[in-house]
N, C-alpha and C positions, 0 to 999 in steps of 0.2 A: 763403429757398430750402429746397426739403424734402430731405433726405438720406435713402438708399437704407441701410436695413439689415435685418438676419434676426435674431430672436430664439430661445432655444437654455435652455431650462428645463434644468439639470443637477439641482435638486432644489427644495422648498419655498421657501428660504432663496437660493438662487445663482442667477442666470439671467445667460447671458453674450447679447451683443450684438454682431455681425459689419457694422462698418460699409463700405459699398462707397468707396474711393478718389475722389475728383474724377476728372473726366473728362479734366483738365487733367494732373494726377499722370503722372510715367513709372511704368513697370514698373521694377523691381528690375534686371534684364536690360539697360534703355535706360540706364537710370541709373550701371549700372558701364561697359555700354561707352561712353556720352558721354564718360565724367568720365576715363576712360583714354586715349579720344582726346584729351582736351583737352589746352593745353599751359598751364599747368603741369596737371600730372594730380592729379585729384582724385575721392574718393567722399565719399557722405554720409554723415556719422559716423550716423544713424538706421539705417544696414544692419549697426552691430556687435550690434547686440540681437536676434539667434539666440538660439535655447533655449541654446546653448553659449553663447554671448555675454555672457547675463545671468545666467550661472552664473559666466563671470570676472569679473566687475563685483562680484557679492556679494563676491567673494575677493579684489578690489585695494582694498577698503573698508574689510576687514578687515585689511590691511596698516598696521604702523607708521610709514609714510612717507605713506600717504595720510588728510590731517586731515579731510578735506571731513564725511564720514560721519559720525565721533564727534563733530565739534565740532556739526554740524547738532543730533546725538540731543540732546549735551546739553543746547544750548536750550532743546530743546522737551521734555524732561524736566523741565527747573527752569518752564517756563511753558504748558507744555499745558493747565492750568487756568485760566491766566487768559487763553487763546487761546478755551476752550471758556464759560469767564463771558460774553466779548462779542460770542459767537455764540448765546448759549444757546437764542434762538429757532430756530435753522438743525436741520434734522433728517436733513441730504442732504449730504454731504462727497464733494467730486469731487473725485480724483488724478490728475493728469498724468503718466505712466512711472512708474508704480506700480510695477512691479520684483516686488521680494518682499513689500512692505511694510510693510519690517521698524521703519524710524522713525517711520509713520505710526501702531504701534499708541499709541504716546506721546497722539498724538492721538482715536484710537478710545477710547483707557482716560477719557479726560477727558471725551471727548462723553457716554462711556453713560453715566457718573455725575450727570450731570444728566437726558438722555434716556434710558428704559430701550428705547423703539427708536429705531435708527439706520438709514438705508442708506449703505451706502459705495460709491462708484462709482468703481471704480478705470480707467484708460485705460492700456491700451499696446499696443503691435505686437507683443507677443511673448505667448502661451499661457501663459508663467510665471505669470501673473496666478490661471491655473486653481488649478497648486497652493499658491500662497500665499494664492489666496479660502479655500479649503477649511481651511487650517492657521487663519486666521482664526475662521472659522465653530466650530473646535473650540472657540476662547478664549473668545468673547466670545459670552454670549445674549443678543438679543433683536437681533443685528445681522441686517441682510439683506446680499447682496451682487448690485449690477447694473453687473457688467462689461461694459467693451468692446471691443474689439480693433480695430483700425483708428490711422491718420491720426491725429496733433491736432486740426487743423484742422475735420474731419468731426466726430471722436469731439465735440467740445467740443459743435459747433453741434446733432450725433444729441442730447447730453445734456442742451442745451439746447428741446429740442423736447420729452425724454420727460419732465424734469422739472420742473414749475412752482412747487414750491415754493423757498424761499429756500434757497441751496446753500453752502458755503465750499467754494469751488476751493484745491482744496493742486498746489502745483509746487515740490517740493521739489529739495534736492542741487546749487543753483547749476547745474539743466538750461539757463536763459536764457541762459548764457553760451558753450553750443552755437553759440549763432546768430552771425552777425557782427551790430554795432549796430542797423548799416538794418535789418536783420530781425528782430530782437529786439523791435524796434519795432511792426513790423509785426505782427507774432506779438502782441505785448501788445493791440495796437488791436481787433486781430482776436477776441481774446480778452475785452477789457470790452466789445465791440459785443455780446456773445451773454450777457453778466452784466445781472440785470435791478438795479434801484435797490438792495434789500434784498440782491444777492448781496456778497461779499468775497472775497477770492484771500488768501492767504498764499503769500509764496514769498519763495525761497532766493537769496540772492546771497552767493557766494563774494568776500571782499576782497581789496584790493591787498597783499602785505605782503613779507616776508623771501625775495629769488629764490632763496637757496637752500633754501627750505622747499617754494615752489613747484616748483621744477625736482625735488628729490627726490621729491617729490609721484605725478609722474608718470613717475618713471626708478627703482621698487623694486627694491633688492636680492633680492627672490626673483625677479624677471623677469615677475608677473604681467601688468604690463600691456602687456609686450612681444608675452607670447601674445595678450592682450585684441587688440589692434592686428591681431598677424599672423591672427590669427579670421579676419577679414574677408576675408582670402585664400582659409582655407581654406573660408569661406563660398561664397565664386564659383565654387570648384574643385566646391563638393557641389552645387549650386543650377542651373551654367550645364554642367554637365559636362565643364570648362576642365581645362588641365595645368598651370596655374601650377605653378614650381618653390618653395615658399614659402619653402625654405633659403635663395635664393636674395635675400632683403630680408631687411633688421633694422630692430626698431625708433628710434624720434629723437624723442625730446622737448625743448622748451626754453621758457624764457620768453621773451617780443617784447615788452621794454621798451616799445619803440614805439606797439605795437599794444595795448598792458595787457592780450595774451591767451598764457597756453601754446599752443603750435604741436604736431601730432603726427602726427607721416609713418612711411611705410614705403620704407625707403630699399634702392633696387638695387645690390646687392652687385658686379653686374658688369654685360658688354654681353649683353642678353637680350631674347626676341621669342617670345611666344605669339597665338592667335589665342582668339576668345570668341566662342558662338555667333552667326553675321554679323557679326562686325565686322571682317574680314580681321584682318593681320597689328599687333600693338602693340608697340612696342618701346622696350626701356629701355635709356638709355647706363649707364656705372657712374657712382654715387653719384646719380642721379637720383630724383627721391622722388616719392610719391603722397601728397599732403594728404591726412590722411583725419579730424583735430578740430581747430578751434579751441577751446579755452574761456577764455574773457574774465572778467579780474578788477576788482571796478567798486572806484570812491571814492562816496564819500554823494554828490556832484556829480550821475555817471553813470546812481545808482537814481532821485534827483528827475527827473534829463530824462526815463529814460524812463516812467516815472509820467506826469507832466504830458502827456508824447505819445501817453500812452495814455487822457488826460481820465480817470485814476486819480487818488487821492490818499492818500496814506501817515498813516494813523491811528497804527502805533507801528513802532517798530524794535525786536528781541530779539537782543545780540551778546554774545559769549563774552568772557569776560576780555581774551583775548592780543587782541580785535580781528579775528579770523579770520574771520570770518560773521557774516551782517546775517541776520535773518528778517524779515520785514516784512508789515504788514499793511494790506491796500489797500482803498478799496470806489471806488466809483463818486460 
């Protein structure tokens, strides 16, 4: 299937890429007000990454409660070489929510050491990508950069159409664990259907371990990710031209033994009722919450199923001392 998108030269070296949404996709607008009608209520945690959004994400990373980031870097600090040895033909590195791309230089540093050009193709929904291509471009020569902005789903399949040579897909930060499993799955499938023979993925799974490491994880003492969470509020208030009272929620984090995922709501403070363009009246009793993340924490079990469901198969795994994080490396 061919994917619609607009290309956008910003200089020799950078050219971003605007891919259009499926046809299927809601708007932004349907998707908060379904998920607020729904019962239980829920958004998609892919609407916290606003330019503000991925400005507090850089900043709950950088928290000492949250492990996910440093223990990722240092992997791939201690093995970015030998990540870049068994790629060493690949000359095309795609990111998945490339962010600021602040872990991924670990891996840029390694690749141009062998290749003196590179492209990086970073994805995400958010424009942040602009200034962290460009802070890129300062560091490293002989890199190119061909962003995209858009969807996973699109972005991956646009980037699989404009690039033919052998690529390693990066999905770092334990993002799979976003998804709930069905999906994750799905997501993975979707994802090696559009990797040719010679491509590879690397990516991030976040482990099962200590729930009070977990649970502090995502409940910091400076309150970042409390704001990261209530964002999304005041993201609807800027977007839909809503009144939400945002004082009016706090944030809830917890681990779901059950479920082996952290849970993360935004919980109504009392009895309240706003309306959001067309969707009449919404209303929240007190302590009723809006889902707005899962992230799921795997065993080696959970990465092998979903591999094998994905007709992937796991070439190496790279883990931290304490057992905190898997990296892993896949091909077809």
């Amino acid at each position: 299937m061919s994917i619609n998108f607009t290309e956008n030269k910003i200089n020799d070296r950078f050219t971003l890429y605007f891919v259009q949404n499926g046809n299927a996709k809601n708007t932004f607008s349907l998707d908060v007000i379904n998920g607020l009608q729904a019962n239980p209520k829920t958004l998609p945690p892919k609407y916290f990454y606003d330019f503000a959004g991925s400005i507090l994400f850089d900043k709950i990373c950088m928290t000492p409660e949250y492990y996910v980031t440093r223990t990722e870097a240092s992997i791939l600090e201690k093995h970015s070489d030998e990540i870049a040895r068994v790629n060493s033909e690949k000359k095309i590195i795609i990111e998945l929510g490339s962010g600021s791309s602040f872990k991924t230089r670990y891996i840029l540093n390694s690749f141009i050491k062998l290749n003196t050009n590179l492209t990086y193709v970073p994805i995400d929904l958010s424009e942040i990508l602009v200034q962290s291509g460009k802070e890129l471009l300062k560091d490293f020569e002989g890199l190119s950069i061909k962003g995209i902005i858009g969807e996973y789903e699109e972005s991956i399949s646009a980037a699989s159409e404009i690039f033919h040579e052998p690529k390693l897909i990066v999905f770092l930060g334990s993002s799979i664990g976003n998804f709930d499993l069905h999906h994750a799955e799905i997501f993975l499938k979707n994802l090696s259907s559009n990797m040719k023979h010679n491509d590879s993925l690397l990516i991030g799974f976040d482990l099962v371990k200590d729930i009070n490491v977990l649970n502090a994880a995502y409940n910091d003492n400076e309150g970042i990710t409390a704001e990261f969470n209530l964002n999304l509020l005041k993201r609807i208030n800027n977007e839909l031209s809503s009144n939400i009272n945002v004082n009016n929620f706090e944030h809830k984090a917890f681990f779901n033994s059950d479920k082996s995922r952290i849970e993360m709501h935004l919980v109504s403070k009392c009895i309240q009722s706003f309306s959001l363009k067309g969707s009449g009246l919404i209303s929240f009793k007190e302590n009723e919450t809006i889902h707005t993340e899962n992230s799921y924490k795997f065993t080696d079990e959970m990465i092998k199923d979903l591999a094998i469901s994905a007709g992937l198969k796991i070439n190496n795994v790279w883990k931290d001392p304490q057992n905190y994080f898997g990296l892993c490396f896949m091909s077809k």
